[in-house]
C-alpha positions as CSV (number, residue, x, y, z in Angstrom):
1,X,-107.5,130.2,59.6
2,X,-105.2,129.2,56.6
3,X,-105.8,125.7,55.2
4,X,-103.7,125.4,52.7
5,X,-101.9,127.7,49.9
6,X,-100.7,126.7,46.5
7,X,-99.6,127.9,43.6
8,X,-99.3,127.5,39.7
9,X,-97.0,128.6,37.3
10,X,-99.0,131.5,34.2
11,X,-96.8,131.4,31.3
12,X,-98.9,133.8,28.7
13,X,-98.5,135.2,25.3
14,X,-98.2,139.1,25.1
15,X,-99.9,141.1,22.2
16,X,-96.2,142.8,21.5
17,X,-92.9,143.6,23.2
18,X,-93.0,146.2,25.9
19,X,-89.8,148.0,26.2
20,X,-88.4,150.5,28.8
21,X,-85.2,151.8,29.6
22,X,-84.3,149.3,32.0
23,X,-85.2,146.5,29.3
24,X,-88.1,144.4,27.1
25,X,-90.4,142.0,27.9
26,X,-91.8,140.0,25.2
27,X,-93.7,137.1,27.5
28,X,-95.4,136.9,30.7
29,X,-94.6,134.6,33.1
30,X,-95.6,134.6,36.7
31,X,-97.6,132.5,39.7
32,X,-101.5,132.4,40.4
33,X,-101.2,131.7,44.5
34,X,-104.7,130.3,45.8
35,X,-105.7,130.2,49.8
36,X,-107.9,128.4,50.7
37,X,-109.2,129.1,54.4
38,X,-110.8,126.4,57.1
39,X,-114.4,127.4,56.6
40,X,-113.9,126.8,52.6
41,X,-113.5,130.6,51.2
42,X,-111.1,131.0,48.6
43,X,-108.7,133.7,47.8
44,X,-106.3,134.1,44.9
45,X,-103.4,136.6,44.4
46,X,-100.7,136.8,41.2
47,X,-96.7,137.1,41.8
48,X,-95.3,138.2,38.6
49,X,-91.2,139.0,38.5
50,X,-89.5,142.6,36.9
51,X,-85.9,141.8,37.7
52,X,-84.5,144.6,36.6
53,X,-86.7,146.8,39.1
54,X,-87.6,144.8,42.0
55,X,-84.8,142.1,41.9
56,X,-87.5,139.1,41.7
57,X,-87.2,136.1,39.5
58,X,-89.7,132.8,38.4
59,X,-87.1,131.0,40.3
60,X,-87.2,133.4,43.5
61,X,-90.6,133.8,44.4
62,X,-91.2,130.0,43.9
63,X,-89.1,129.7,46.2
64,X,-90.6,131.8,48.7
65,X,-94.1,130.8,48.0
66,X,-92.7,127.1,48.9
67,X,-91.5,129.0,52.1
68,X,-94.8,130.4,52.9
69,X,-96.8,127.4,52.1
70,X,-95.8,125.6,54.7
71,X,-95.4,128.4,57.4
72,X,-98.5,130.1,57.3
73,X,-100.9,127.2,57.3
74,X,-103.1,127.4,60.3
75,X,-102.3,131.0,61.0
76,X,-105.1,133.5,60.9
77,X,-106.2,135.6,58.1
78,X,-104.6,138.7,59.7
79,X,-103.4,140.7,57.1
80,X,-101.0,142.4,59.0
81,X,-99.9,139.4,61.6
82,X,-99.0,137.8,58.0
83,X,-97.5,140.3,56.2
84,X,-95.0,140.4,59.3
85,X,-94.1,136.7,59.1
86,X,-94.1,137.1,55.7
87,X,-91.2,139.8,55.8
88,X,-89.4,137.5,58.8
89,X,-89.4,134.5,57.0
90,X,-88.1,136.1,53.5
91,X,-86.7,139.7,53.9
92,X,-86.4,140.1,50.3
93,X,-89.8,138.9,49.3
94,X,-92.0,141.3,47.4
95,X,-94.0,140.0,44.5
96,X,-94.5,136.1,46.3
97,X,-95.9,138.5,49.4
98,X,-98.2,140.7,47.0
99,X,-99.6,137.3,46.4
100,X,-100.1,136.0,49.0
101,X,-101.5,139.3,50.9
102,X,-104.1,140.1,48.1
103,X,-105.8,136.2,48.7
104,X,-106.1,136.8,52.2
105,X,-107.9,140.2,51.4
106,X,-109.9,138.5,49.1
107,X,-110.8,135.9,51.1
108,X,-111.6,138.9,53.6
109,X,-114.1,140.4,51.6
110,X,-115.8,137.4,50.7
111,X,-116.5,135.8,54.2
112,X,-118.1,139.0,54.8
113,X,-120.2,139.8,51.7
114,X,-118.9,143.1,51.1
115,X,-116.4,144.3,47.9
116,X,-112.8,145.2,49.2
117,X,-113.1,148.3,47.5
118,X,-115.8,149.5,50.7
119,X,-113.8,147.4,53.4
120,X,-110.8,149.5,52.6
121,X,-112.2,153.2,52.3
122,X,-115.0,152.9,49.3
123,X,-113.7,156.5,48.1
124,X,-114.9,156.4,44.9
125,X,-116.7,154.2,41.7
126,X,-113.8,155.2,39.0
127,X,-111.2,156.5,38.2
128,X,-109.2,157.9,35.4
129,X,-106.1,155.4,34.3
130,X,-103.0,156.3,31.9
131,X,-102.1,154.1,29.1
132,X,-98.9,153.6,27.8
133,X,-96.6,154.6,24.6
134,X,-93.3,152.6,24.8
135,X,-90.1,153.4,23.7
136,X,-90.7,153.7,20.2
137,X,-90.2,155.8,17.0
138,X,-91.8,158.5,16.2
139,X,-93.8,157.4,13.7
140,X,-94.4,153.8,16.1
141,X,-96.0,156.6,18.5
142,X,-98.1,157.8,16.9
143,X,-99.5,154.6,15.6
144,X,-99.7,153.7,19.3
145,X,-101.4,157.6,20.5
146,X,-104.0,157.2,17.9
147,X,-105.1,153.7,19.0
148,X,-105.3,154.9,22.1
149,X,-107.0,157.8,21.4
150,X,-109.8,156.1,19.8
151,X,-110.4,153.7,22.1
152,X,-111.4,156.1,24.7
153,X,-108.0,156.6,26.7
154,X,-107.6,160.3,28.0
155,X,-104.2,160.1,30.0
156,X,-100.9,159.0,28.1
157,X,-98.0,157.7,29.7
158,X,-94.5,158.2,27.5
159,X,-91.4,156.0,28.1
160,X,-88.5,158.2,27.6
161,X,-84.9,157.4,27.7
162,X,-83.9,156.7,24.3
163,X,-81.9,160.0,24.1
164,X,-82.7,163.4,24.4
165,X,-83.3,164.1,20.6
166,X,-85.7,161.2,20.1
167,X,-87.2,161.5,23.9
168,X,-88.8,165.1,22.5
169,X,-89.5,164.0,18.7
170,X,-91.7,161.4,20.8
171,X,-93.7,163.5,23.0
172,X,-94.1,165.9,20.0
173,X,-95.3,162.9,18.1
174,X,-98.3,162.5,21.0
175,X,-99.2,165.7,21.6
176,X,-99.8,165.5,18.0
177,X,-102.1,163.1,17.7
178,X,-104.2,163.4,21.4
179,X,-103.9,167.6,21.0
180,X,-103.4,170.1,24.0
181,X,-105.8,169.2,26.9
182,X,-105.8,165.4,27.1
183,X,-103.1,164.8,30.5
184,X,-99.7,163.7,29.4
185,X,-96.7,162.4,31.6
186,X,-93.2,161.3,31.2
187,X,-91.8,158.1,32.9
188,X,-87.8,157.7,32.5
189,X,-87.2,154.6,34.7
190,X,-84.0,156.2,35.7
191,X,-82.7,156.3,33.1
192,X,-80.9,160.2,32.7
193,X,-78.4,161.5,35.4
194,X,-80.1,164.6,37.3
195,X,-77.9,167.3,34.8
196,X,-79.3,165.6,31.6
197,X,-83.2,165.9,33.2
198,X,-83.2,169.0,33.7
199,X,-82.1,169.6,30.3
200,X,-84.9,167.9,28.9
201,X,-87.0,168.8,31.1
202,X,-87.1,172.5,30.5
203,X,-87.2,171.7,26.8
204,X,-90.6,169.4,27.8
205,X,-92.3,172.5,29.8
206,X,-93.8,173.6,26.3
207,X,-95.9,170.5,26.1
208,X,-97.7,170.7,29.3
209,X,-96.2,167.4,30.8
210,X,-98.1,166.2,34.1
211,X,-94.9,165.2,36.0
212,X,-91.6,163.5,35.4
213,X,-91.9,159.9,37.0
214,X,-88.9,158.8,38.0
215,X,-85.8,160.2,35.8
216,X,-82.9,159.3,37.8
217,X,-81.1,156.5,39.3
218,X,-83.5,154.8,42.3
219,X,-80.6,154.9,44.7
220,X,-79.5,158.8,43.9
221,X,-82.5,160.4,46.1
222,X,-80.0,163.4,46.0
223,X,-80.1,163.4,42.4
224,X,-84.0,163.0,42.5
225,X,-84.0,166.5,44.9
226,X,-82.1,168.3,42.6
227,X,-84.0,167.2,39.7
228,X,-87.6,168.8,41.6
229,X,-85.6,171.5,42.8
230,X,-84.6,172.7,39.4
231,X,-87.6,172.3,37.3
232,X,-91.2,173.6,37.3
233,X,-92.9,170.3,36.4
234,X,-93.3,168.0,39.3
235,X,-91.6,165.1,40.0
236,X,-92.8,161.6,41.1
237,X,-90.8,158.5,42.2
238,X,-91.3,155.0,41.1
239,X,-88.7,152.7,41.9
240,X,-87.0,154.4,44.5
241,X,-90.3,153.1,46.6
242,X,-90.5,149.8,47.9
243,X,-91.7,150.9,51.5
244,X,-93.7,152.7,53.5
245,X,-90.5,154.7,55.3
246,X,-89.0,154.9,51.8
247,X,-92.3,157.4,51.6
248,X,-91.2,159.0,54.4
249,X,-87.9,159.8,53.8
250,X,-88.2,160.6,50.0
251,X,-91.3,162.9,51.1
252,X,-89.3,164.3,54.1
253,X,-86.2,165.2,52.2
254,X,-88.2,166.8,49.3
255,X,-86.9,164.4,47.1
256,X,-90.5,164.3,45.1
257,X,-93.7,166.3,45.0
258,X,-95.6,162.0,44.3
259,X,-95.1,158.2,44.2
260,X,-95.9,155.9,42.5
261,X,-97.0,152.6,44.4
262,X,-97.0,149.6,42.9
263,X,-98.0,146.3,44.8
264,X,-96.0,144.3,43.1
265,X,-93.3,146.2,44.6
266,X,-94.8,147.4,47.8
267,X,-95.7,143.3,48.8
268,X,-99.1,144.0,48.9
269,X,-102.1,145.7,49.6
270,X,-101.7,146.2,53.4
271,X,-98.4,148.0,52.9
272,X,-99.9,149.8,49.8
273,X,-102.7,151.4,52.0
274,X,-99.8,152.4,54.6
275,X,-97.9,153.8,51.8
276,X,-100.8,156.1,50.5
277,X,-101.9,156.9,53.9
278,X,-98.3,158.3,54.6
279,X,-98.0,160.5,51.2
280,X,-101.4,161.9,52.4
281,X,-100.6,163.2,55.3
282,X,-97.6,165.0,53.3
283,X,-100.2,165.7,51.5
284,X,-98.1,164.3,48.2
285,X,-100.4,163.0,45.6
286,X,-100.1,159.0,44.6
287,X,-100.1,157.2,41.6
288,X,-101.2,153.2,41.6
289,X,-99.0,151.3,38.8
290,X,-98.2,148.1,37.5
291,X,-96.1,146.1,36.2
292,X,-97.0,143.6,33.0
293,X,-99.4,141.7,35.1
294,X,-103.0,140.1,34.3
295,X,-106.5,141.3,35.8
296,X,-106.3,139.9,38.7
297,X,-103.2,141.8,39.8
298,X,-104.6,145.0,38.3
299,X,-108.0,144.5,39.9
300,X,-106.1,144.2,43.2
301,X,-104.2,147.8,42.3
302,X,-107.7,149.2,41.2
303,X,-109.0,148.4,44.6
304,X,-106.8,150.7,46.6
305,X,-107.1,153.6,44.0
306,X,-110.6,153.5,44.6
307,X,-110.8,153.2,48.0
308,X,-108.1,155.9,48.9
309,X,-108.9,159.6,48.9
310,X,-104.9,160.2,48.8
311,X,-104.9,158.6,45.4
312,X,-104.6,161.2,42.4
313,X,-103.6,158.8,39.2
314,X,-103.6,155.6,38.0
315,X,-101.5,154.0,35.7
316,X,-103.1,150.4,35.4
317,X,-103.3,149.0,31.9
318,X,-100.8,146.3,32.4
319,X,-103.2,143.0,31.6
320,X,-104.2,145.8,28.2
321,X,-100.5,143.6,27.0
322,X,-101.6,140.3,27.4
323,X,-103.7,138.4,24.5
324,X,-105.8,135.7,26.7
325,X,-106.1,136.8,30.4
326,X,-106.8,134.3,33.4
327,X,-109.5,136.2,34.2
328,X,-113.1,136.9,32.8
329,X,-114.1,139.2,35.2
330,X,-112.4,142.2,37.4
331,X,-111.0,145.5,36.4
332,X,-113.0,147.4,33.6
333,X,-111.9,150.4,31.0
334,X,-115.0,152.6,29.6
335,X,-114.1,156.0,28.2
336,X,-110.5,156.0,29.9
337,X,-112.5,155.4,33.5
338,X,-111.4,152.1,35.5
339,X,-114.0,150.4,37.2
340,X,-114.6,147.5,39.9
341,X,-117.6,145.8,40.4
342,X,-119.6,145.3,43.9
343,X,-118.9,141.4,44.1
344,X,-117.5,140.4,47.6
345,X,-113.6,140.4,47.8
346,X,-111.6,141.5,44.6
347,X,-114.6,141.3,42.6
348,X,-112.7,139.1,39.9
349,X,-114.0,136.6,38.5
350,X,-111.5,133.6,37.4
351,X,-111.5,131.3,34.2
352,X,-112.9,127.9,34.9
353,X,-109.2,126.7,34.3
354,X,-107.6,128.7,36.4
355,X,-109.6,128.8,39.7
């Protein structure tokens, strides 16, 4: 049963500005939720807002973690009983609900001795996780590829949307630098119209991209269809996902050959499993992303790569952005392989200031 649930503002430096085509962050800011269950375990889960993808704000999700502090004490850990009440209480909530969903998992795992990673499907050990080279120049990207490079990392995730012209003169830049065979994909953030990406990406074909993540508007699935419909490299969506039936009906339709699943989008881990359990039996490959978030979050994103069979990439570097992380133990990178321990629940291990 819930005791109590609480949360504190994170307000951290980042090691650079991380921009996209929807917009730059240059700080992180977000919420460290802890529940605390009658029987004394102790679960923690991060909120952390992208407003111009999932419509959260600082101000928003305190808001609804205030709500669900005081409506879900003495309810049972169910995952799914409060993930439901959750959604009934705030319709909107997504990053507050991630939070609060990943303590009660972790809480889970530790009352019974066992890592989350097994409770949930134990799949595999590792996996292989992209890193990222912003929107940058060319000459910034290769900088950022060679870094990269020689620390290991053997997938590379582009940002594009800076114009076809400088889009290619960056991919060129990176294949470059990381040579033919090391995996490379593109990830627009819709920011092209379905015309303009097909343009580009017939031009990109030469350079053995993995897929296109996500190139037009979220709301334009028509747009999306035409985009896999008229290019051979495959197409995944990103932010046209918030949902389990949004899996459904972008799978259904054909809009996408993948997804991308994110949990600070999706609210959680017990809608992320849903969501990678419906793309499997479409048998449509999934991605587990992130937004800028610390090891904590991305140990809770590492958790369902590893324990789903349906899941084919990762893209989970987001605490790589943040100079000194709340945590001293979760997710770990060796030779561009992610990695969880066996420790009961997450497995993460919090600073003694933070838990």
């Amino acid at each position: 049963m819930i005791e109590s649930i609480s949360y504190t503002k994170l307000e951290l430096q980042m090691k650079k500005p991380f921009k996209i085509s929807l917009g730059s962050t240059d700080a992180y800011e977000g919420f460290l939720v802890k529940v605390v269950s009658d029987d004394g375990f102790v679960g923690y889960g991060e909120a952390t807002p992208t407003p111009f993808i999932t419509g959260d704000t600082m101000g928003s999700i305190e808001h609804e973690l205030n709500v669900f502090s005081k409506n879900l004490v003495k309810m049972d850990e169910s995952p799914e009983l409060i993930n439901e009440k959750m959604k009934s209480l705030m319709k909107s909530a997504k990053a507050s609900r991630n939070a609060v969903d990943t303590a009660i998992w972790d809480i889970i795992g530790k009352r019974s001795g066992i890592s989350l990673k097994k409770i949930l499907g134990g799949y595999r050990n590792n996996i292989l996780t992209s890193y990222t080279v912003d929107l940058v120049d060319r000459n910034s990207a290769k900088h950022q590829a060679k870094e990269l490079l020689d620390s290991g990392i053997q997938v590379f995730k582009i940002k594009m949307g800076s114009g076809i012209k400088e889009d290619l003169e960056r991919v060129k830049a990176v294949r470059e630098v990381i040579g033919p065979e090391k995996m490379v994909y593109v990830d627009f953030n819709q920011a092209y119209t379905a015309k303009k990406t097909v343009e580009i990406a017939r031009k990109l074909e030469t350079y053995e991209i993995e897929f296109l993540e996500q190139p037009v508007p979220a709301n334009d699935l028509k747009a999306l269809r035409f985009v896999r419909n008229n290019t051979a490299i495959p197409v995944v969506a990103d932010e046209a996902i918030f949902t389990p039936e949004d899996v459904s009906t972008i799978l259904s339709m054909e809009a996408a050959d993948g997804i991308n699943i994110k949990l600070m989008k999706s609210g959680g881990i017990t809608d992320s499993v849903k969501m990678v359990n419906t793309a499997e039996s479409f048998r449509a490959p999934v991605m587990i992303g992130c937004m800028i978030e610390t090891r904590l979050s991305n140990t809770a994103g590492l958790v369902v790569a590893l324990a789903k069979k349906g899941v084919k990439y990762t893209d989970l570097d987001g605490y790589s952005s943040i100079i000194k992380d709340i945590a001293e133990k979760g997710i770990e990178l060796r030779k561009g392989y992610i990695s969880s321990n066996e420790d009961a629940g997450l497995g993460v291990t919090l600073k003694k200031e933070y838990s």
